[in-house]
N, C-alpha and C positions, 0 to 999 in steps of 0.2 A: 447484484450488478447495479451502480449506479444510473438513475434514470431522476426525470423528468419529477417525481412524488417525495422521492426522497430528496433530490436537490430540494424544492421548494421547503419541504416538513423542516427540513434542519439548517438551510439558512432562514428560514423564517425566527426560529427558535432564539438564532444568534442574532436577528436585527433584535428581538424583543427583549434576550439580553442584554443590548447593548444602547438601546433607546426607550426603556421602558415606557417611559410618558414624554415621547417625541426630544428630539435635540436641541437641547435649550439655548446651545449657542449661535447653531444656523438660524434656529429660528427670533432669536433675538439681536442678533447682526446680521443677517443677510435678507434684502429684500424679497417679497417670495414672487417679485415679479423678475428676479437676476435668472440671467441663465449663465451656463458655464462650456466650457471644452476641459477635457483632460485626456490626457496620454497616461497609459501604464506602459515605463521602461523600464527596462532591465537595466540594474547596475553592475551586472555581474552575469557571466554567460552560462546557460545551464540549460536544460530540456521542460519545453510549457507543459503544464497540467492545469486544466483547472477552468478553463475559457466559460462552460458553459455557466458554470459555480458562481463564478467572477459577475457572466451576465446578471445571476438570476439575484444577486445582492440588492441592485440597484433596480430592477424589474420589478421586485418586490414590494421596497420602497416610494417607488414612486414608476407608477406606467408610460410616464410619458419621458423619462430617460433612454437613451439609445445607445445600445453597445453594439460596437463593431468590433469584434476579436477579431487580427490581424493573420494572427497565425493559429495552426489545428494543431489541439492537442499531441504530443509526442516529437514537434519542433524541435530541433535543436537551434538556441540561437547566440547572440555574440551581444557583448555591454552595448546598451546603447538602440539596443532594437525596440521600437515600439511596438510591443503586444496588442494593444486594443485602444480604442476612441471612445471616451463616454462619452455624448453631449447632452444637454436638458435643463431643466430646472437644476438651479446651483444650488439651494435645499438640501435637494434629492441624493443628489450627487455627493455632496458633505455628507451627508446622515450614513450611505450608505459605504462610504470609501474603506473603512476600516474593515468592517468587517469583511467587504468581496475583498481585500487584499490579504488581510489571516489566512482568508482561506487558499487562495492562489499565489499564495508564497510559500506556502505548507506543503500542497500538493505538488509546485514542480521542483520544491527542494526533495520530495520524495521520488519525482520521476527523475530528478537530474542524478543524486546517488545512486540510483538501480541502473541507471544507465554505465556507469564508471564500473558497477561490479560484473555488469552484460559484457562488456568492453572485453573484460581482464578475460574472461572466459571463451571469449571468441574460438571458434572452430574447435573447440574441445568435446563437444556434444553435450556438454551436461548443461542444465537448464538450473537459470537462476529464481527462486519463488520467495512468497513472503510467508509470513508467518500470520499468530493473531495475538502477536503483539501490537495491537494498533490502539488509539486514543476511542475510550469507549465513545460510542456515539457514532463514531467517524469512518468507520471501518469501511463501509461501501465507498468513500472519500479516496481512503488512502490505498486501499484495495488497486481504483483506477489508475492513481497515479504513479504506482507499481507498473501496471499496464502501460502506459504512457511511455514510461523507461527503458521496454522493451521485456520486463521482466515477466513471470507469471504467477497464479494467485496459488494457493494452497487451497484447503477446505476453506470456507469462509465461515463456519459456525460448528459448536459441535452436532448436529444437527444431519450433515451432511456426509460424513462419512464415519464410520471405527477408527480409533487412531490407541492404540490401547500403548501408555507410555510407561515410565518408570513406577511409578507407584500405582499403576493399575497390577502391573506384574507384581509388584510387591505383596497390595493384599491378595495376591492368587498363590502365590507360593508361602505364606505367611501359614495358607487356612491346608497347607497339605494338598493344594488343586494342581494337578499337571497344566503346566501353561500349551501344549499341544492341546490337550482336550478342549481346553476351554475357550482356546481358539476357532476349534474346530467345531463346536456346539455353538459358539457366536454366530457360524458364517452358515453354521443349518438352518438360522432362526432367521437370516438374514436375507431380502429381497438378491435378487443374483445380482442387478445394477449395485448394491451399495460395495464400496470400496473397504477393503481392510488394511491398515497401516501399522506394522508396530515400532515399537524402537527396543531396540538391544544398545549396552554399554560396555557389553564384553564380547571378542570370539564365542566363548563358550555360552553364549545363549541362541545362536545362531540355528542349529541342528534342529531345537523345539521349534523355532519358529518357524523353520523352512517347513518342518513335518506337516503343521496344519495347512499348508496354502496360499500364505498371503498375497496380497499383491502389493505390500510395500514393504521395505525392511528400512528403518531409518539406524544410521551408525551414526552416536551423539557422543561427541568429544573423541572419536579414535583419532589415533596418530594415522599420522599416514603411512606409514608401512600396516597398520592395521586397517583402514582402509582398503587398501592395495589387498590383502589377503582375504577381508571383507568379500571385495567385488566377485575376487575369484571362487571363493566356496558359494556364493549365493549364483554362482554359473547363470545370469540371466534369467533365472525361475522368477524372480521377483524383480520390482523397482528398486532400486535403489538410492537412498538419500543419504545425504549428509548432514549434519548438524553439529553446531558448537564449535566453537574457534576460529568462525569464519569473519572474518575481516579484506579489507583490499588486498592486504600483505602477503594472505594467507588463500585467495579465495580460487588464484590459478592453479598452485600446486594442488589445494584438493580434489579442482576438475579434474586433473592430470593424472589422479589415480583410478581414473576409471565410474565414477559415479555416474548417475545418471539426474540425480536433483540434487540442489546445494541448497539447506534453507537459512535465510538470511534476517533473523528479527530486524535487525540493524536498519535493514530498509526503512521499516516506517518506526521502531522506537527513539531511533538516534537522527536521522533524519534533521538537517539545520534545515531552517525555513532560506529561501532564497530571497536576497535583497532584489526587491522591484519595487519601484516605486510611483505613484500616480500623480502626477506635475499638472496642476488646475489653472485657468484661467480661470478669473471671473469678469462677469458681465454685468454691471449693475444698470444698467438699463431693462 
């Protein structure tokens, strides 16, 4: 989850790549006695993520800058709406602008597309999540701003839960191993909280899988008449997810067959960063 440690660790990281040995232009054009005002607007309408991110750029940089976010995370808003108020030292405010905006145009272009795939899915039951395809680094980032959109997170590491995929099954049936057994020996070995997940690519892997127990069945690239049969043989014994081919075009008919998770790389891999933009005064007094 992101919090408070990680914002600082990793926008800090980003002001130090990006200002290695201080700003050479504010600091050799702009008096360091200027103060400033700036507005971050939106040029373009979409869902905010990212407020606290945004603060902690300029917080960072310089403590005597002041961010007012306008609006709380998960906003939807319209061109033209003013997000947030910096004011402070105009320095400060320069050195830090790029970077709190990479980050807060990353993140609600991620909450504004999850939001558009939540939409299509309306009152179908099936629940939209992400993946971990997310920008190394970033992932607690983009995670939220999934969150933000309305959508929900998946595992967040492998760490967290079994998720045994296509070429886990492979070298199991490669070496002559029953994939029921070896399921079922997984989940003996396995605390009762942890979660098991697998994914199947065909009808006919289904049977094994239901036999051990799991609690998730992911169906990766089915058509949707396979789906549709999918849902029905796995009779509510398991979750069920969907995976592969999911785009906007595509993402109502899949809820429509009955799933109960749709999982969405697309959130955070394909993800356009949202045009905002931070319009400064300066003060050279």
């Amino acid at each position: 989850m992101l919090n408070r440690t990680i914002i600082d660790r990793t926008v800090g990281a980003a002001l130090d790549e990006d200002a290695p040995w201080g700003d050479l232009t504010s600091e050799s054009l702009i008096p360091d006695t200027a103060s400033a005002r700036a507005e971050l607007v939106a040029r373009e309408p979409g869902v905010f993520s990212g407020g606290e991110v945004f603060a902690a750029a300029f917080r960072l940089t310089d403590p005597r800058v002041r961010v007012d976010v306008l609006v709380a995370d998960g906003t939807s808003f319209t061109t033209g709406t003013t997000l947030a108020l910096v004011t402070g030292p105009a320095r400060g405010i320069l050195t830090a602008e790029r970077v709190g905006l990479n980050f807060v145009q990353r993140m609600s272009g991620i909450a504004t597309l999850t939001s558009r795939y939540v939409a299509e899915v309306a009152h179908t039951g099936a629940r939209i999540v992400d993946t971990r395809k997310t920008t190394p680094g970033l992932r607690a980032f983009e995670r939220q701003a999934v969150r933000d959109g309305g959508g929900h997170n998946h595992r967040f590491s492998l760490s967290d839960a079994v998720m045994a995929k296509d070429n886990h099954l492979a070298v199991l049936t490669s070496k002559g191993v029953s994939v029921t057994a070896a399921l079922q020996g997984a989940i003996a070995q396995l605390p009762h909280t942890t979660h098991v997940e697998v994914e199947v690519d065909r009808l006919d892997q289904l049977d094994a899988v239901l036999a051990a127990g799991v609690g998730t069945i992911m169906l990766d690239n089915f058509t949707l008449d396979d789906l549709r049969t999918g849902v029905e043989r796995i009779a509510a014994r398991a979750t069920v997810e969907a995976s592969g081919g999911v785009d906007l075009s595509t993402v109502r008919a899949i809820a429509e067959t009955g799933v109960d998770v749709i999982s969405v790389g697309a959130l955070t891999h394909s993800a356009p960063a949202l045009d905002l933009g931070l319009d400064i005064d300066v003060d050279p007094n």
